[in-house]
C-alpha positions as YAML, in Angstrom:
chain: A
units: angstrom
residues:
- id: 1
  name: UNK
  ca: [11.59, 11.56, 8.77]
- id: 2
  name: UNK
  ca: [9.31, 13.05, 12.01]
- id: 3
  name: UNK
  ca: [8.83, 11.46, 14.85]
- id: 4
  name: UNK
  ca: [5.21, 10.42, 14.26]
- id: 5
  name: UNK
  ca: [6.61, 8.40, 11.06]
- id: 6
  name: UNK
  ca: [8.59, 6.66, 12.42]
- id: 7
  name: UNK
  ca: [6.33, 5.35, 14.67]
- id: 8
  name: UNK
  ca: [4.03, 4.09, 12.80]
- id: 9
  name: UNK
  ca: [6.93, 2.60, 10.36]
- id: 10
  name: UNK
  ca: [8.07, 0.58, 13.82]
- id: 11
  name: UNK
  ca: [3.91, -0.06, 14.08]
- id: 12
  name: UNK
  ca: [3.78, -1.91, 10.38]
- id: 13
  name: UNK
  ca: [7.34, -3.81, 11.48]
- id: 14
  name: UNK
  ca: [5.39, -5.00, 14.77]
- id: 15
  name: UNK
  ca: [1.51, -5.73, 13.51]
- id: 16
  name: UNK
  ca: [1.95, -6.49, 10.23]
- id: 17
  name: UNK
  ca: [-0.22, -3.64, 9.29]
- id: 18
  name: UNK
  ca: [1.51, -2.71, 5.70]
- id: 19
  name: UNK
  ca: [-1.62, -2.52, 3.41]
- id: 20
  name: UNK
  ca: [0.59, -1.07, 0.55]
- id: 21
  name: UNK
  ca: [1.80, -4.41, -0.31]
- id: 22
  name: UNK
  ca: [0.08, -8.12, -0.79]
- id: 23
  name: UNK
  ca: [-0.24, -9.68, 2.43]
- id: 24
  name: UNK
  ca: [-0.55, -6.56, 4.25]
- id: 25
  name: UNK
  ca: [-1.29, -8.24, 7.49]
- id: 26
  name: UNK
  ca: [-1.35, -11.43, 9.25]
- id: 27
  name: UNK
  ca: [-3.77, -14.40, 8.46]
- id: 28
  name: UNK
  ca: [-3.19, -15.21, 12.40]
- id: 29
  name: UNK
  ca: [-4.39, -12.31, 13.63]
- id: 30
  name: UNK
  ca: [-7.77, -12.47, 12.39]
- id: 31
  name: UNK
  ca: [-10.92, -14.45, 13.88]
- id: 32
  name: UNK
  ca: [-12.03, -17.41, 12.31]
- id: 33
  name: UNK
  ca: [-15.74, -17.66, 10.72]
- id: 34
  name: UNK
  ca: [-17.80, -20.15, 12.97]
- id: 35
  name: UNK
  ca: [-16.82, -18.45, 16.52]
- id: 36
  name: UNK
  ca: [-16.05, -14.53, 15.55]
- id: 37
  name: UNK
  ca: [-19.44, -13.04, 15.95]
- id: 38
  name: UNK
  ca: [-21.46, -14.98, 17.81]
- id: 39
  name: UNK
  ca: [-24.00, -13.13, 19.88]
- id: 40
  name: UNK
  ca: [-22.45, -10.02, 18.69]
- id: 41
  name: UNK
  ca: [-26.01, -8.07, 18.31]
- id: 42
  name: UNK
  ca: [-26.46, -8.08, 22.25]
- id: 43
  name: UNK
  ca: [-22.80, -6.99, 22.94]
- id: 44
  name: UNK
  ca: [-21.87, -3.07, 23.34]
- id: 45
  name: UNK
  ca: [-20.21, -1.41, 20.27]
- id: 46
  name: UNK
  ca: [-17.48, 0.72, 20.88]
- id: 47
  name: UNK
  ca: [-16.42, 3.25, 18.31]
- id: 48
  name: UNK
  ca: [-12.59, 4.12, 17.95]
- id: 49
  name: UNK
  ca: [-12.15, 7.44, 16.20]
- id: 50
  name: UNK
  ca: [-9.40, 10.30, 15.75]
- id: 51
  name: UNK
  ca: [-10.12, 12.71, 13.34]
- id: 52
  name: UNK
  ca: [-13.13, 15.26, 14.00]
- id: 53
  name: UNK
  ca: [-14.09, 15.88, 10.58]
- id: 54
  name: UNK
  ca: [-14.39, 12.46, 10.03]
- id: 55
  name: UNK
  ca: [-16.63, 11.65, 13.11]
- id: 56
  name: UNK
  ca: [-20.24, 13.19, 12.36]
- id: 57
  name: UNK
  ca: [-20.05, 10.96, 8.71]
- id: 58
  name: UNK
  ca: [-18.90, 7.53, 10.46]
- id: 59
  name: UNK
  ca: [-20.89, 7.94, 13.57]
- id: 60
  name: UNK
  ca: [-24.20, 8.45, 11.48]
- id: 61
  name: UNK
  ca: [-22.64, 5.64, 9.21]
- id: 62
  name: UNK
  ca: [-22.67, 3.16, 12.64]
- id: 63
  name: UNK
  ca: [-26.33, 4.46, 13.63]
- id: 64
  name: UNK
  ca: [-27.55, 4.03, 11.05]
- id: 65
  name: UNK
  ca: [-27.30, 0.24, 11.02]
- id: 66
  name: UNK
  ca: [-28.35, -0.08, 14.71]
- id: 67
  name: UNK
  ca: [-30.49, -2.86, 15.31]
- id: 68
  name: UNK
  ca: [-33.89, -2.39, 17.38]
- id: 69
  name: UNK
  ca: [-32.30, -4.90, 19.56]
- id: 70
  name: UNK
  ca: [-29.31, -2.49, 20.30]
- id: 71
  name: UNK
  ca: [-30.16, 0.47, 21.58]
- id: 72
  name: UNK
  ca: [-28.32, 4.03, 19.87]
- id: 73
  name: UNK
  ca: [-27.15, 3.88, 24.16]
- id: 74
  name: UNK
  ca: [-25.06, 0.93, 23.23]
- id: 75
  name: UNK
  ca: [-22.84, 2.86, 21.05]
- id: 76
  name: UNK
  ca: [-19.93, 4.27, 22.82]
- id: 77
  name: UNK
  ca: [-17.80, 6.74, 21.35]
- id: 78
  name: UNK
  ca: [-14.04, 6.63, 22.42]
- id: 79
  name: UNK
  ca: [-11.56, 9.53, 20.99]
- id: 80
  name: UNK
  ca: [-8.03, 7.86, 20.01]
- id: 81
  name: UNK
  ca: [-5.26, 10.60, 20.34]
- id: 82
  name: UNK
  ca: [-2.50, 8.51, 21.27]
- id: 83
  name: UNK
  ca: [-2.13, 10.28, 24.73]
- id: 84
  name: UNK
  ca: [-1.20, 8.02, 27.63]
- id: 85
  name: UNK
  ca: [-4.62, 8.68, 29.20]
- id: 86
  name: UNK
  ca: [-6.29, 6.68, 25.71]
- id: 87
  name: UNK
  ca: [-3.01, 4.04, 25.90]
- id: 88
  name: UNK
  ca: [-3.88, 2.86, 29.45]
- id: 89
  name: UNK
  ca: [-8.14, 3.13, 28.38]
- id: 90
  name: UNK
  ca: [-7.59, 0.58, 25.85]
- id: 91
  name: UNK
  ca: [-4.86, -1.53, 27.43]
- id: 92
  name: UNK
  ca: [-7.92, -1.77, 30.44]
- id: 93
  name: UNK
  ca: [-10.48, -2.30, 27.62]
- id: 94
  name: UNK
  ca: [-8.69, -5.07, 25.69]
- id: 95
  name: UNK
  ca: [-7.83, -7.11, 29.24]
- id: 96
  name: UNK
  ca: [-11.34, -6.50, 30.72]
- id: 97
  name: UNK
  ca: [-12.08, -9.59, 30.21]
- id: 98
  name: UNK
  ca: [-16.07, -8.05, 29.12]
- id: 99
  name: UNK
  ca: [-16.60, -8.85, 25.71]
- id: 100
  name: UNK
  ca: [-17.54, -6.24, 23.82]
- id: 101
  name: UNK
  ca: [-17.74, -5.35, 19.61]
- id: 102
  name: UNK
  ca: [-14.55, -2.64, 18.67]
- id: 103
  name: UNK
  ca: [-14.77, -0.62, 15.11]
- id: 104
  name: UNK
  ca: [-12.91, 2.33, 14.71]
- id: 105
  name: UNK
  ca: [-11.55, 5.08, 11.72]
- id: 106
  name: UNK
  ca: [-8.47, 6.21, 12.89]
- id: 107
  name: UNK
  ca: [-5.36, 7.94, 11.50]
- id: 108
  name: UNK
  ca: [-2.49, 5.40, 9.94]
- id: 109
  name: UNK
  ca: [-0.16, 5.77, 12.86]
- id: 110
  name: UNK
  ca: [-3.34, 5.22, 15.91]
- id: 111
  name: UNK
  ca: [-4.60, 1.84, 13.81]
- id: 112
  name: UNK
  ca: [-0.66, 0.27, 13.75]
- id: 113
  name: UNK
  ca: [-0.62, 1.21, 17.84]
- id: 114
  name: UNK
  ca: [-4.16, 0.12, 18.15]
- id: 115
  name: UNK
  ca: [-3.72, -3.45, 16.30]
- id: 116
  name: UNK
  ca: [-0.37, -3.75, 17.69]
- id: 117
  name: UNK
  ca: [-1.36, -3.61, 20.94]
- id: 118
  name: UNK
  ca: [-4.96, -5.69, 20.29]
- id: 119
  name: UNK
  ca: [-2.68, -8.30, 19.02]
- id: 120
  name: UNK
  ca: [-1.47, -10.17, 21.81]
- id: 121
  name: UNK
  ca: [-4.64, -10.53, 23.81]
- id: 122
  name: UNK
  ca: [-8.01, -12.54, 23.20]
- id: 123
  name: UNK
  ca: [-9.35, -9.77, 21.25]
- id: 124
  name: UNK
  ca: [-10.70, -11.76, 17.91]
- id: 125
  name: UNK
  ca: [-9.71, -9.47, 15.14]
- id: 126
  name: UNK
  ca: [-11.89, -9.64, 11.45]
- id: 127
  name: UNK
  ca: [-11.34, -6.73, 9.47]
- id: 128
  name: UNK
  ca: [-8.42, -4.58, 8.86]
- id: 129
  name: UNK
  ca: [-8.20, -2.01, 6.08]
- id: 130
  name: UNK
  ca: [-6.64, 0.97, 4.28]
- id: 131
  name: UNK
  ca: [-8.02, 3.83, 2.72]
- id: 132
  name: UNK
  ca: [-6.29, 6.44, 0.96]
- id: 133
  name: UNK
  ca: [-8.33, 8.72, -0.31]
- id: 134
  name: UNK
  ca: [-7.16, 12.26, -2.51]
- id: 135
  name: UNK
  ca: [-9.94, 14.84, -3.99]
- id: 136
  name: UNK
  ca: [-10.39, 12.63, -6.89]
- id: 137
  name: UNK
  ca: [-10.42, 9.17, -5.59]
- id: 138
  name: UNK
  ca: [-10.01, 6.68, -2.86]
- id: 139
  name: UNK
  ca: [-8.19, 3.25, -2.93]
- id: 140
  name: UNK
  ca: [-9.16, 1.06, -0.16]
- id: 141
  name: UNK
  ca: [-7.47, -2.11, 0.92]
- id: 142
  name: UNK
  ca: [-9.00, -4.65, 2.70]
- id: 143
  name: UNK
  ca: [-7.97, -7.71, 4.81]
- id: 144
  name: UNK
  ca: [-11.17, -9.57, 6.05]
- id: 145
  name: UNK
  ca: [-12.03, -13.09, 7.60]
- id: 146
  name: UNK
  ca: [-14.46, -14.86, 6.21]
- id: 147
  name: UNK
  ca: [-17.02, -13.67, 8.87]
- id: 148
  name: UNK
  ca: [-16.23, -10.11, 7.76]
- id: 149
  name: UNK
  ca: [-16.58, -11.11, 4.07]
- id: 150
  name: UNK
  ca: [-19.79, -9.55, 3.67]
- id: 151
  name: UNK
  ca: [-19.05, -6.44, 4.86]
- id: 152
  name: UNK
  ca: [-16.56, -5.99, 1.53]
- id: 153
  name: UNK
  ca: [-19.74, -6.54, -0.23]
- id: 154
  name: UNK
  ca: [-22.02, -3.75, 1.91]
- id: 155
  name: UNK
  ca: [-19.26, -1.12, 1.65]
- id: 156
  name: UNK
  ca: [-18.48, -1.53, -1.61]
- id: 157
  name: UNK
  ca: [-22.44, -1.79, -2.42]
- id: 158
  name: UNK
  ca: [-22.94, 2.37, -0.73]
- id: 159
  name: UNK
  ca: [-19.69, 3.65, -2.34]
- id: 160
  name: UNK
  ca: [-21.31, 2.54, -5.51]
- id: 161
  name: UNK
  ca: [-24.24, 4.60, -4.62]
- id: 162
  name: UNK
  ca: [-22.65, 7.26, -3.14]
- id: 163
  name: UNK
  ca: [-20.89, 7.59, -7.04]
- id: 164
  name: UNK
  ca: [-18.04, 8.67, -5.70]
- id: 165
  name: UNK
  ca: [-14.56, 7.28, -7.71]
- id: 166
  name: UNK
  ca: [-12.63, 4.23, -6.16]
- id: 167
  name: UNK
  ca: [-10.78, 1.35, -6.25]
- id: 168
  name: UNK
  ca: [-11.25, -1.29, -3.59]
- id: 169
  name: UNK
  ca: [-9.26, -4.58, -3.13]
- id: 170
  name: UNK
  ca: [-9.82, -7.12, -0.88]
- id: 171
  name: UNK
  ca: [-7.62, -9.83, 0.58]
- id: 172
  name: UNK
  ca: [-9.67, -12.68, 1.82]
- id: 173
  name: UNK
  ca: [-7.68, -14.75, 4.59]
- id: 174
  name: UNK
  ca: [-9.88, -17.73, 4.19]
- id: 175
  name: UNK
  ca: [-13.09, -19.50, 2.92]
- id: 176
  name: UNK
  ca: [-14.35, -18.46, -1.04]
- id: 177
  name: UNK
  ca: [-12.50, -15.74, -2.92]
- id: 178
  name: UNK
  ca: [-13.61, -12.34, -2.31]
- id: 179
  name: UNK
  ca: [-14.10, -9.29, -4.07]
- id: 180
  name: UNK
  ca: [-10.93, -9.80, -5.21]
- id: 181
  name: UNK
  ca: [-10.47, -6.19, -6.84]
- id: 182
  name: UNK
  ca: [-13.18, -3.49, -7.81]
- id: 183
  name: UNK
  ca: [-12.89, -0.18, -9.44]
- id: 184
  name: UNK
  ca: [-15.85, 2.17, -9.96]
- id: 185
  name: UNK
  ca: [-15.06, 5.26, -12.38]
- id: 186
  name: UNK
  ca: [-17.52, 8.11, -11.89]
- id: 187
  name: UNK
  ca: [-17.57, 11.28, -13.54]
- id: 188
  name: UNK
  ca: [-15.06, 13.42, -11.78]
- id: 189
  name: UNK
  ca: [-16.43, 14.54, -8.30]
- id: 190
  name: UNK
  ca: [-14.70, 16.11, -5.44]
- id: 191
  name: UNK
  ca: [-14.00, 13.17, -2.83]
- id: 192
  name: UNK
  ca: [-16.19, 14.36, 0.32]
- id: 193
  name: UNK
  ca: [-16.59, 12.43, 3.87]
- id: 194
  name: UNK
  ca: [-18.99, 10.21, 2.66]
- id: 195
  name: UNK
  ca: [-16.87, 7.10, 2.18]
- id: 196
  name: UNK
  ca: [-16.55, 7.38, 5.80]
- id: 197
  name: UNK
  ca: [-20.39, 6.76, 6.41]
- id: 198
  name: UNK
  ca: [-20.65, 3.68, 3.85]
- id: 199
  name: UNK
  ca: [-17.64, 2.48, 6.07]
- id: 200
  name: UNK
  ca: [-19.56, 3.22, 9.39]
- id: 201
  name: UNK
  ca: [-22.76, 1.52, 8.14]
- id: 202
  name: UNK
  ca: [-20.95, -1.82, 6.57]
- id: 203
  name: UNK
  ca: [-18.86, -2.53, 10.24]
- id: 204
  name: UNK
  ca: [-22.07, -1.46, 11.98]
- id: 205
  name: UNK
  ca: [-23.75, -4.26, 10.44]
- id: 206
  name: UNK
  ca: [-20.84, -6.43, 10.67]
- id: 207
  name: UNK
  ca: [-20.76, -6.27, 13.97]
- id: 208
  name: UNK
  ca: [-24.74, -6.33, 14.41]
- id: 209
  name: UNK
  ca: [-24.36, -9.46, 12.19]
- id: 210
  name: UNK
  ca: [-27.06, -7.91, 10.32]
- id: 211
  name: UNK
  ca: [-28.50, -8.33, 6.77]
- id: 212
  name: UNK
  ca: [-30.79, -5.46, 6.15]
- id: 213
  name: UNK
  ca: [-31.01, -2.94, 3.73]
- id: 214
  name: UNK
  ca: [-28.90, 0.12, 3.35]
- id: 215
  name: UNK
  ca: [-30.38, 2.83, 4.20]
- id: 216
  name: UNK
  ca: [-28.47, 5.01, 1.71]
- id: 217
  name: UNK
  ca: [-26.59, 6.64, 4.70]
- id: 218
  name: UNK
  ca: [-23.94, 8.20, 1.93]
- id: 219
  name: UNK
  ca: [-26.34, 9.71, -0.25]
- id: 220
  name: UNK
  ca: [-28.26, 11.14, 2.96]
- id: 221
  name: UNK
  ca: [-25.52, 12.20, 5.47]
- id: 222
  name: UNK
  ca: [-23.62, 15.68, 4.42]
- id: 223
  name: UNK
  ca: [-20.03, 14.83, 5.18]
- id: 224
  name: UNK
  ca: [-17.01, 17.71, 5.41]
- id: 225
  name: UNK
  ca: [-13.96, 16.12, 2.85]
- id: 226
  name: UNK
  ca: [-12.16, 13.57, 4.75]
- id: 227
  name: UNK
  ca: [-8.85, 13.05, 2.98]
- id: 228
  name: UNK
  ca: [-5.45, 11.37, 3.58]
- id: 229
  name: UNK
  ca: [-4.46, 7.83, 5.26]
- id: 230
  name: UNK
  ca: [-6.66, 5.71, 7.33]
- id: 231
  name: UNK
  ca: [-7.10, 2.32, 8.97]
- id: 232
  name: UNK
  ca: [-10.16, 0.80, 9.71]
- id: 233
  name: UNK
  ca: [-10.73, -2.74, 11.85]
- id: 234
  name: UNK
  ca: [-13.24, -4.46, 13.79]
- id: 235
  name: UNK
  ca: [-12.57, -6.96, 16.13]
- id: 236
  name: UNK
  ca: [-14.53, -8.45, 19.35]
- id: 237
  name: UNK
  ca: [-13.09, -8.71, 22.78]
...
C-alpha cells in the first residue's frame, strides 16, 4: 500500500468520507436547510480543484451558471496539491472568519484532507460526493442536505443530456426522499470530461441558489477524458 493510500484510508477513518458504503459520511457534518445558503448569491465562490484536465470542463461548468448579480471576478480559482503552501491557504481560509461559498473537484485523497480539515470549524458543509468514472461509465454517490437537494436533480438533469452512461445515487440526510438511485444506459460512448461540467454547473447554481435553465454546458463544452476517483463538496464558510 503507497503512501498516498494510506492517507487518504486514515482521511475516510477521520471525516467519514467512505462513499463506497451506505452512510458514507456524517449527517452532522452537513448544513441544515433554513440557514445553509442564505445570501449565498452576493458571497465570493471559491473553486477547489486538482487535476488539470479536469479544470477547463468544471470551470466552464461553474461560469456558466454565474448569476448577473455575481460577477465571472467573483470566481476564484484555488489549485489543491496537498503542498504545505495550499494546507496553511485553506487552514487561513476556513478560520477567516469572511464568509465565503467553497465547491471544489478534487482527487479522492485532497477531498478526505479537505473535509477533514473543514470539519471542525463553522464551515456549513451541504454536499459531498463520489464519482468514479471508467471509459464506459460513471457511478456517482451523493450525500446532500436538503438545501443541496436540488442540485441532485440539476446534475443528474445535464448528464442525461450529455447521454453519457451512469449510475447516480443519492443519500438524502434529511427532509423528503431524494433521488434515491438513477441509472441512465446510453449506447456505448467513450466517458469524456463532460460529467465534470454538468457537476460545475449544478454546485454553481447551488451555491448561486439559482433556478434557471441549463444552459447545456455538457453538450457545448469539449472536455479531455477525465477518469478515475473524485470527491466533490460544497460548503459555505
Amino acid at each position: 500500500m503507497d503512501v498516498n493510500r494510506r492517507a487518504f484510508l486514515k482521511g475516510l477513518a477521520l471525516s467519514g468520507l467512505a462513499a463506497a458504503t451506505p452512510g458514507f459520511a456524517s449527517s452532522s457534518i452537513l448544513a441544515d436547510s433554513t440557514h445553509a445558503l442564505k445570501g449565498g448569491v452576493h458571497l465570493p465562490l471559491i473553486a477547489l480543484i486538482h487535476d488539470s484536465a479536469g479544470e477547463s470542463a468544471f470551470l466552464a461548468g461553474l461560469r456558466s451558471a454565474q448569476q448577473p448579480q455575481r460577477s465571472h471576478d467573483s470566481l476564484k480559482v484555488q489549485r489543491c496539491d496537498r503542498g504545505l503552501d495550499f494546507l496553511q491557504s485553506l487552514h487561513a481560509l476556513l478560520h477567516s472568519g469572511k464568509a465565503a461559498q467553497i465547491v471544489g473537484l478534487v482527487d479522492d485523497a485532497s477531498g478526505a484532507i479537505i473535509v477533514n480539515m473543514a470539519r471542525p470549524t463553522a464551515a456549513r458543509l451541504y454536499w459531498l460526493g463520489q464519482h468514479a468514472v471508467s471509459g464506459g461509465q460513471s457511478r456517482h454517490t451523493l450525500l446532500a442536505a436538503e438545501a443541496g437537494h436540488d442540485c441532485s436533480r440539476r446534475f443528474a438533469q445535464e448528464l442525461d443530456a450529455c447521454g453519457l452512461r451512469y449510475r447516480l445515487t443519492e443519500q438524502p440526510v434529511a427532509g423528503p426522499a431524494g433521488l434515491s438511485q438513477m441509472t441512465f444506459t446510453a449506447p456505448q460512448t467513450p466517458q469524456d470530461g463532460r460529467w465534470a461540467a454538468a457537476l460545475g454547473f449544478a454546485l454553481a447554481s447551488l451555491a448561486a441558489n439559482s433556478t434557471d435553465p441549463s444552459p447545456g454546458v455538457g453538450n457545448s463544452t469539449v472536455a479531455a477524458p477525465l477518469l478515475g476517483n473524485f470527491v466533490s463538496f460544497a460548503f459555505k464558510t
